[in-house]
Each structure stands twice: as structure tokens, then as C-alpha cells.
PDB file of N, CA, C and O in Angstrom:
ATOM      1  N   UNK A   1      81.995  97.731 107.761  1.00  0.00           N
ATOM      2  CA  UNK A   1      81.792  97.125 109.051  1.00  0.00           C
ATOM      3  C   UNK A   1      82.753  95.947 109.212  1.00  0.00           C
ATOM      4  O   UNK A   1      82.956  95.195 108.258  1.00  0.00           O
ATOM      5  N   UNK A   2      83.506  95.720 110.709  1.00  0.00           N
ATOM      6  CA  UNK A   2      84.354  94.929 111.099  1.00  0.00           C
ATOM      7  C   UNK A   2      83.715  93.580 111.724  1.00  0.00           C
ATOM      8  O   UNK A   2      84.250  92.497 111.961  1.00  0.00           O
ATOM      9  N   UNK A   3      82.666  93.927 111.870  1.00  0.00           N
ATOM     10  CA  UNK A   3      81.947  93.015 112.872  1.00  0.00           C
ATOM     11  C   UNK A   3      82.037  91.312 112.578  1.00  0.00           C
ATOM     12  O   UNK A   3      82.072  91.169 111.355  1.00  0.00           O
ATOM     13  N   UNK A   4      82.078  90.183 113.167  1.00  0.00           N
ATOM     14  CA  UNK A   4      81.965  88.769 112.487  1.00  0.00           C
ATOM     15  C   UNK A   4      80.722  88.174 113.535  1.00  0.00           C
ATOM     16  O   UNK A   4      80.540  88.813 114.570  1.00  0.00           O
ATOM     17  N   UNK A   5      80.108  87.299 113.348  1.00  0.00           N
ATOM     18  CA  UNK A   5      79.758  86.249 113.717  1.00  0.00           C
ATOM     19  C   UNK A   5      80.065  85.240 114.554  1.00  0.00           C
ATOM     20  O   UNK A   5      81.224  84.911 114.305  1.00  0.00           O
ATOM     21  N   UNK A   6      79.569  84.512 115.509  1.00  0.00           N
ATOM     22  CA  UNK A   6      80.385  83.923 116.358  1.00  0.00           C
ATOM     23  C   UNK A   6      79.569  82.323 116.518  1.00  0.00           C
ATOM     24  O   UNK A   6      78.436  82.221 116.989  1.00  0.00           O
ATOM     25  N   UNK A   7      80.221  81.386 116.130  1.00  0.00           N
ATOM     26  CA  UNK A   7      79.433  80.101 116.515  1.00  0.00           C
ATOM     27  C   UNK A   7      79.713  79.244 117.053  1.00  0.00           C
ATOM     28  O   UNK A   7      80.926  79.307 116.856  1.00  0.00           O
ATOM     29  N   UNK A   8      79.546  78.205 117.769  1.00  0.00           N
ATOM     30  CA  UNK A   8      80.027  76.943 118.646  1.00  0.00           C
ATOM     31  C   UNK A   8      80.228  75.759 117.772  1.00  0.00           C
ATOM     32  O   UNK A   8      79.125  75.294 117.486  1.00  0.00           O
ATOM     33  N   UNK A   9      80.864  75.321 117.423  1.00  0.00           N
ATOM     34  CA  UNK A   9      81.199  73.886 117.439  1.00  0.00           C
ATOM     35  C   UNK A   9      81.504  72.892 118.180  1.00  0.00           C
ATOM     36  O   UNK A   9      82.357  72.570 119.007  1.00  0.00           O
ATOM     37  N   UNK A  10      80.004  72.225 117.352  1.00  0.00           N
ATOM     38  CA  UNK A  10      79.625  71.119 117.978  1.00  0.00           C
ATOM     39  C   UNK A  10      78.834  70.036 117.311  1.00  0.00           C
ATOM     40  O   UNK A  10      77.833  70.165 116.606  1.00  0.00           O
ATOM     41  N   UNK A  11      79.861  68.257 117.884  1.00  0.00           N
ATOM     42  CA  UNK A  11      79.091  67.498 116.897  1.00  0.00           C
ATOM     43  C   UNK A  11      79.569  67.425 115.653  1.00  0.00           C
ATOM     44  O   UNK A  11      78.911  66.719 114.889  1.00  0.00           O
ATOM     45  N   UNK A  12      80.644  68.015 115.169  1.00  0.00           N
ATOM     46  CA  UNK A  12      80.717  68.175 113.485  1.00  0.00           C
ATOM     47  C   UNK A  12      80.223  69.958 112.804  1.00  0.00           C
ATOM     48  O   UNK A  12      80.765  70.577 111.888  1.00  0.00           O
ATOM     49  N   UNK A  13      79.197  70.317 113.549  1.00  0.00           N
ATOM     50  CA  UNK A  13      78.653  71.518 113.353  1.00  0.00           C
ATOM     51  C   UNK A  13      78.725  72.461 114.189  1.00  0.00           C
ATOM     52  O   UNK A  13      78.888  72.552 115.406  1.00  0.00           O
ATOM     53  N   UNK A  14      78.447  73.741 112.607  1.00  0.00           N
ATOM     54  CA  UNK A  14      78.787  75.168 113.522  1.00  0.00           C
ATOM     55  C   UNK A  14      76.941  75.714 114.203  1.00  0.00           C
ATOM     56  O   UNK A  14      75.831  75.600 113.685  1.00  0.00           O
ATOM     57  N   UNK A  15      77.224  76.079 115.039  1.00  0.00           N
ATOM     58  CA  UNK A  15      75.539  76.726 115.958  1.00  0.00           C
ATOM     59  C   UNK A  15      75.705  78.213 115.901  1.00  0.00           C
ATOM     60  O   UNK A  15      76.745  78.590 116.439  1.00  0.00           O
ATOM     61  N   UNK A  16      74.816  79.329 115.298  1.00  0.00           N
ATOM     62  CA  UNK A  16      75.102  80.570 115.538  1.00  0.00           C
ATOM     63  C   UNK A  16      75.166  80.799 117.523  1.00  0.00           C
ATOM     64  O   UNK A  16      74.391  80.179 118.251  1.00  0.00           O
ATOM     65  N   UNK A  17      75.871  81.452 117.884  1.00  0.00           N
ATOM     66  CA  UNK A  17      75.810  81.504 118.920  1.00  0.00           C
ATOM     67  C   UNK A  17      75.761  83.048 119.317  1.00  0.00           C
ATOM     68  O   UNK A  17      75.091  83.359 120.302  1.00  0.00           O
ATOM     69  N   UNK A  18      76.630  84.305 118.395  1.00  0.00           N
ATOM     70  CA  UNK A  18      76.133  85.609 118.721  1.00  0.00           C
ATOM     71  C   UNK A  18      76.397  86.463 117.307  1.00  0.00           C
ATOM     72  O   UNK A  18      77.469  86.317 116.720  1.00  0.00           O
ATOM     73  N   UNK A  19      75.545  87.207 116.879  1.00  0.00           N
ATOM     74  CA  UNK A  19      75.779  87.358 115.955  1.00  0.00           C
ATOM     75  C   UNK A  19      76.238  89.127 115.985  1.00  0.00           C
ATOM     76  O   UNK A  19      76.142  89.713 117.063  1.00  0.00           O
ATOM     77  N   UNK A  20      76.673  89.804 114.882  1.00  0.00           N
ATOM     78  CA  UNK A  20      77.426  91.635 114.727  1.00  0.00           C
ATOM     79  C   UNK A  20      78.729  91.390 116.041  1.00  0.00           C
ATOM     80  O   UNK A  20      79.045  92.530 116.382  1.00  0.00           O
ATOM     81  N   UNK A  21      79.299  90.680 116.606  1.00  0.00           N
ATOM     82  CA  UNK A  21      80.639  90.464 117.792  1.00  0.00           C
ATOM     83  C   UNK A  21      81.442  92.045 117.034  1.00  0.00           C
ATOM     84  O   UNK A  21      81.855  92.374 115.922  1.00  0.00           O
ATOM     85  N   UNK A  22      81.347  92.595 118.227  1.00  0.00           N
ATOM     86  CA  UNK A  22      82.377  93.923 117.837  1.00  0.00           C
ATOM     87  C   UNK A  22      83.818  93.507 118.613  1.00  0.00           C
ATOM     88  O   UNK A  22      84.986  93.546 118.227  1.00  0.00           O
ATOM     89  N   UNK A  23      83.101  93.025 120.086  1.00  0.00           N
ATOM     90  CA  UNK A  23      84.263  92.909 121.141  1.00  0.00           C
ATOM     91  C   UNK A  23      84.789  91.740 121.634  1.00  0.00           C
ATOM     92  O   UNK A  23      83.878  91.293 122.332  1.00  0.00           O
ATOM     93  N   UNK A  24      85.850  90.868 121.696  1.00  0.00           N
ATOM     94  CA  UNK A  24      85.852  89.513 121.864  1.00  0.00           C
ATOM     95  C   UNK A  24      87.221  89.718 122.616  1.00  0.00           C
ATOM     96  O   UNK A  24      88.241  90.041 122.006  1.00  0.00           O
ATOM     97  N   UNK A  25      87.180  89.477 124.211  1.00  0.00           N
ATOM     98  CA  UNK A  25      88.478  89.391 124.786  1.00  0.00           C
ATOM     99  C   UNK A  25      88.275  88.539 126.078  1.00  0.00           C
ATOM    100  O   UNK A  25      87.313  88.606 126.844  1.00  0.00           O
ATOM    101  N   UNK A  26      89.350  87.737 126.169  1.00  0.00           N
ATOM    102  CA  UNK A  26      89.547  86.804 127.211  1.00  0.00           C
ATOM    103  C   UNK A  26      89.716  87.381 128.711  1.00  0.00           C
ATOM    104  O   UNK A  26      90.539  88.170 129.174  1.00  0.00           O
ATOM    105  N   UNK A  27      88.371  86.529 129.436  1.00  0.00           N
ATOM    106  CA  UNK A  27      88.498  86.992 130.854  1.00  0.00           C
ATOM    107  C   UNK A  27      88.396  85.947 131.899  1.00  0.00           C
ATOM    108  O   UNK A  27      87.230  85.659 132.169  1.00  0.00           O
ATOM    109  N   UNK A  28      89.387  85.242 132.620  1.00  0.00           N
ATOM    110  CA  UNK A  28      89.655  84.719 133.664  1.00  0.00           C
ATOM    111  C   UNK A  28      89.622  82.824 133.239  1.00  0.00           C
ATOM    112  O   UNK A  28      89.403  81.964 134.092  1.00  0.00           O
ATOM    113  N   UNK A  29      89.882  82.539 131.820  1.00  0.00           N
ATOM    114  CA  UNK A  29      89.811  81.592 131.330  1.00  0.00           C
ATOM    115  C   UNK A  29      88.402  81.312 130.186  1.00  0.00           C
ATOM    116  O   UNK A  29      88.330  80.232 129.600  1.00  0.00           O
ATOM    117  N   UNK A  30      87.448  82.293 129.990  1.00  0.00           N
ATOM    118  CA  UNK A  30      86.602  82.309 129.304  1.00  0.00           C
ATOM    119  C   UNK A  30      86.867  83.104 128.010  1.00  0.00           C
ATOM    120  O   UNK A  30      88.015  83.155 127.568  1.00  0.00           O
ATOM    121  N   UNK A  31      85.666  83.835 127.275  1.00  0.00           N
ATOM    122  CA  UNK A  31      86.163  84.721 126.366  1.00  0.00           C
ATOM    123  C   UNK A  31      84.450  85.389 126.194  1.00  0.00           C
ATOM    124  O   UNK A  31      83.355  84.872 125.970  1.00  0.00           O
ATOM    125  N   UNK A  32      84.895  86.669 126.415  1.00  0.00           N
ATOM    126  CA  UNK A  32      83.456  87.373 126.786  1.00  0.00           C
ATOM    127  C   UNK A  32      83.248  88.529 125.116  1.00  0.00           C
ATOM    128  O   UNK A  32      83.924  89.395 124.560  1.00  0.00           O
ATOM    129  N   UNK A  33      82.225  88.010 124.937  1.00  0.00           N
ATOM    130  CA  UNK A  33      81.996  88.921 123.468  1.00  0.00           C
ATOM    131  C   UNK A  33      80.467  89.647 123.689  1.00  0.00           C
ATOM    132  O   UNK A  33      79.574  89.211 124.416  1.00  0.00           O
ATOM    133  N   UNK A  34      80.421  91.059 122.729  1.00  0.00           N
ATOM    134  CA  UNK A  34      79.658  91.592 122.932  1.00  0.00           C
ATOM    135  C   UNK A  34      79.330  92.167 121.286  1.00  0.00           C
ATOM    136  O   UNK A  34      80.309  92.528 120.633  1.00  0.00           O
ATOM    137  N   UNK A  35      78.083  92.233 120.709  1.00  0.00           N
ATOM    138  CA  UNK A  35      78.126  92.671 119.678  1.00  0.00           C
ATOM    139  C   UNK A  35      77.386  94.261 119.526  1.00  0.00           C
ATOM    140  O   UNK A  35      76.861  94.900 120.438  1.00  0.00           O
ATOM    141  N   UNK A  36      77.494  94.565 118.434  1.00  0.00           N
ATOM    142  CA  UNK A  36      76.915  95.892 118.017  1.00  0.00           C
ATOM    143  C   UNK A  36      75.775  96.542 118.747  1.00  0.00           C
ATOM    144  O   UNK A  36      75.670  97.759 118.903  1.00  0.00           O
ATOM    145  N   UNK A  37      74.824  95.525 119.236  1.00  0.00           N
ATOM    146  CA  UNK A  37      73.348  96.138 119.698  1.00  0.00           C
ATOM    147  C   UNK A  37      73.411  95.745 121.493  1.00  0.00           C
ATOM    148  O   UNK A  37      72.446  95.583 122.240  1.00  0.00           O
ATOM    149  N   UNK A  38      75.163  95.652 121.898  1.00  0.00           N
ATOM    150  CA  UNK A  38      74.877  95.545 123.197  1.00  0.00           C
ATOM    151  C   UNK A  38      74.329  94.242 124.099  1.00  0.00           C
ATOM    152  O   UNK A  38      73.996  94.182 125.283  1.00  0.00           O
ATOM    153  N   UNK A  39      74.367  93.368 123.195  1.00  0.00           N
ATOM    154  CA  UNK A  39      74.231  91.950 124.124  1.00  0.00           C
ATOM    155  C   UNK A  39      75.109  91.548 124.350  1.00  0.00           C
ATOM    156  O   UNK A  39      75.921  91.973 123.529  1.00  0.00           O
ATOM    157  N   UNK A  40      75.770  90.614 125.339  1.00  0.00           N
ATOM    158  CA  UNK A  40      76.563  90.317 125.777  1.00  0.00           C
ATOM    159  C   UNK A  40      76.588  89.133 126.187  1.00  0.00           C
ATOM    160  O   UNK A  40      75.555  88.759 126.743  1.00  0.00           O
ATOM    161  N   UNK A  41      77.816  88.057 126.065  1.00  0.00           N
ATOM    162  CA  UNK A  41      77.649  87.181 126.678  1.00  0.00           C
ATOM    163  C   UNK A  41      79.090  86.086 126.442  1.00  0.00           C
ATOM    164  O   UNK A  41      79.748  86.045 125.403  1.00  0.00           O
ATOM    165  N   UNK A  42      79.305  85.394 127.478  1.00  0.00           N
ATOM    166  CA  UNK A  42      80.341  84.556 128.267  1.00  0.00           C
ATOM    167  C   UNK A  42      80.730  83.323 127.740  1.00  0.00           C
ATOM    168  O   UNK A  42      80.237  82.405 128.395  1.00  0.00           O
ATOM    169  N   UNK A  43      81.283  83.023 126.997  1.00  0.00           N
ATOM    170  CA  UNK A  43      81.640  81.583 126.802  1.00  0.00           C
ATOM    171  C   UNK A  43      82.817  80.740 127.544  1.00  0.00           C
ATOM    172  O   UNK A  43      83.935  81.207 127.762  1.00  0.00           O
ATOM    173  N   UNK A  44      82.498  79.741 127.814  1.00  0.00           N
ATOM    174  CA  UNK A  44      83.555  78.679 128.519  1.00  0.00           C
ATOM    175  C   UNK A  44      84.208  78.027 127.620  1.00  0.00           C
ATOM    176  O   UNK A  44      83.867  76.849 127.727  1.00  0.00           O
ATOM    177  N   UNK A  45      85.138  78.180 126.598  1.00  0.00           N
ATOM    178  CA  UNK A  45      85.861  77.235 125.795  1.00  0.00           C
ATOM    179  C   UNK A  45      87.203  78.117 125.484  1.00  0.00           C
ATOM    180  O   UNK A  45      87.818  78.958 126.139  1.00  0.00           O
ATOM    181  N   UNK A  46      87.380  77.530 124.155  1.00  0.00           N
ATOM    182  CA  UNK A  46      88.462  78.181 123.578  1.00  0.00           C
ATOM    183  C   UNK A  46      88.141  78.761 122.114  1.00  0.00           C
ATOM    184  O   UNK A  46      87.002  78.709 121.649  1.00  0.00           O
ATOM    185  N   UNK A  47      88.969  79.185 121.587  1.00  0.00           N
ATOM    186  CA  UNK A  47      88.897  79.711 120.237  1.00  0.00           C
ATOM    187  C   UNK A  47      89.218  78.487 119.105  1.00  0.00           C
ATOM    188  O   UNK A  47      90.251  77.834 119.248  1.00  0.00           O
ATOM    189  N   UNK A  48      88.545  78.274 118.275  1.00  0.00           N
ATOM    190  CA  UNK A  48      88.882  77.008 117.508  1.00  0.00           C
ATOM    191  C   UNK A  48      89.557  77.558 116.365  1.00  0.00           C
ATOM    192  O   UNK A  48      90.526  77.001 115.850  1.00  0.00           O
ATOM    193  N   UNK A  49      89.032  78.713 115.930  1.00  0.00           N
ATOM    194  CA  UNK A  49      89.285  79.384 114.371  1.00  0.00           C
ATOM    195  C   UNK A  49      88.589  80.979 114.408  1.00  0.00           C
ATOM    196  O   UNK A  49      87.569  81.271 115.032  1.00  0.00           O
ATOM    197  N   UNK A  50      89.123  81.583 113.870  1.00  0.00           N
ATOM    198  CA  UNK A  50      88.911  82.947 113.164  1.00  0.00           C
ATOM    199  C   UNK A  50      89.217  83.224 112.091  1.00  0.00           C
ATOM    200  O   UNK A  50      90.391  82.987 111.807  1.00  0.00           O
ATOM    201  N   UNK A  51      88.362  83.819 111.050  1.00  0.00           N
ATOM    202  CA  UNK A  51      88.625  83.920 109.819  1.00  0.00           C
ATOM    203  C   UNK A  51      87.881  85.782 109.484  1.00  0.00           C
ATOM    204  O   UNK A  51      86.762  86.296 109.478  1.00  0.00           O
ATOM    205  N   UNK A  52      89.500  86.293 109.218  1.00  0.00           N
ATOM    206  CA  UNK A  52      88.767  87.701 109.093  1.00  0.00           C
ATOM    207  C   UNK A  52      88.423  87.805 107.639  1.00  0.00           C
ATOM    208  O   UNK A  52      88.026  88.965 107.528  1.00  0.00           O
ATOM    209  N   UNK A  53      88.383  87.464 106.934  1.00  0.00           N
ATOM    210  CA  UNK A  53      87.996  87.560 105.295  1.00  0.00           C
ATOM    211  C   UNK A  53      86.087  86.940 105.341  1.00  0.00           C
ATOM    212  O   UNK A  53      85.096  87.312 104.713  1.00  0.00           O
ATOM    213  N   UNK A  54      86.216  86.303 105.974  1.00  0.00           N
ATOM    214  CA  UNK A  54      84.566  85.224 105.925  1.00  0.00           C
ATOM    215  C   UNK A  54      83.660  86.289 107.042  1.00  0.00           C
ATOM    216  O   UNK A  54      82.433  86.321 106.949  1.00  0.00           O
ATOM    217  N   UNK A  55      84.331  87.069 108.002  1.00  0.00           N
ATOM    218  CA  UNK A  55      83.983  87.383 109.479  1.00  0.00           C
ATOM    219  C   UNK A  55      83.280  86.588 110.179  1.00  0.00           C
ATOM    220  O   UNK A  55      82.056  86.523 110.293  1.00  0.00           O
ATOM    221  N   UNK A  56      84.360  85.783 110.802  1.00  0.00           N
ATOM    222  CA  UNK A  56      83.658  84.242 111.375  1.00  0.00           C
ATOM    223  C   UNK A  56      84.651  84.088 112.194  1.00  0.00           C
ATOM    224  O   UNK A  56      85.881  84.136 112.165  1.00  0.00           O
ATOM    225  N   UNK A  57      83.438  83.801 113.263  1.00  0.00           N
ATOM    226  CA  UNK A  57      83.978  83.186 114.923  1.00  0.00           C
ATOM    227  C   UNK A  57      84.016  82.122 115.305  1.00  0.00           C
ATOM    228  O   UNK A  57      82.859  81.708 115.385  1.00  0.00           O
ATOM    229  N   UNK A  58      84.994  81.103 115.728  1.00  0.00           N
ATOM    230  CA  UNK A  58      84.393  79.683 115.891  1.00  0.00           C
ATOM    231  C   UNK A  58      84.793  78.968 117.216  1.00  0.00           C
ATOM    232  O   UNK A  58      85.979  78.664 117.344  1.00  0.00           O
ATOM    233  N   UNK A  59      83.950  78.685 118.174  1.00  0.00           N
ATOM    234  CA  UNK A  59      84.461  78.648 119.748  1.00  0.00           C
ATOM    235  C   UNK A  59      83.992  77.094 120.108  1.00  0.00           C
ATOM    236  O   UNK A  59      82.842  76.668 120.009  1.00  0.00           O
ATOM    237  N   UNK A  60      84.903  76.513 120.454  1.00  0.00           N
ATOM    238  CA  UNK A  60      84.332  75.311 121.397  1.00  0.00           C
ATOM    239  C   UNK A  60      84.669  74.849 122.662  1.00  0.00           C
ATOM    240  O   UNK A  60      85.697  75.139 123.274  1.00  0.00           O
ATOM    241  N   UNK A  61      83.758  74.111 123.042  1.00  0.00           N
ATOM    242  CA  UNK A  61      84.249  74.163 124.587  1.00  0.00           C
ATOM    243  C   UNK A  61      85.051  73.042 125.025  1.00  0.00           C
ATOM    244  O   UNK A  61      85.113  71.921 124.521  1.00  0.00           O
ATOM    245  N   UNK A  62      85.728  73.557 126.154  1.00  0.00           N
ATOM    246  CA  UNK A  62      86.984  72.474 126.453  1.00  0.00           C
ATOM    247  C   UNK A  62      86.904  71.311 126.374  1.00  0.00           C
ATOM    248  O   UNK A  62      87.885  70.607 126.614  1.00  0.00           O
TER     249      UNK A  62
END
């Protein structure tokens, strides 16, 4: 499985924010991810870090 994890930073700390992310692509200044079981959902920031060895997402907002 390819899947990673996705969390917000914030404060110093990471927040789970979606977890199994299959799909992660930028739409209209956001970045819309969706994981394995079909939830979905919109973030307003940017990408801080990705780490494909750990499968870890790390997003904060502008």
C-alpha cells in the first residue's frame, strides 16, 4: 500500500488531519485529498513536507 497520512501543522505540532490519502492534487489554490474509504476533503494552505519513506503528509495554512 501507497497510501500516507496527512496532518496540519500547527503551533510547533503535527494534528492528524486525514488519514489512508490515496489522492492529493491542487485545486484553484487549495489541495483537495481523498483517502482509501472515500472521504474527502479541502484544505486551504500549502504543502510544508512530504516524506514517501515515513508516508507522511504535512500541510499548513498560509
Amino acid at each position: 500500500m501507497c497510501e500516507a497520512n496527512a496532518y496540519i501543522y500547527k503551533d510547533g505540532k503535527e494534528e492528524l488531519y486525514l488519514e489512508n490519502v490515496d489522492i492529493m492534487r491542487p485545486e484553484e489554490g487549495k489541495i483537495y485529498l481523498k483517502n482509501l474509504f472515500g472521504e474527502q476533503k479541502i484544505f486551504e494552505g500549502e504543502i510544508k513536507e512530504i516524506s514517501l519513506l515515513t508516508h507522511k503528509i504535512v500541510l499548513e495554512k498560509k
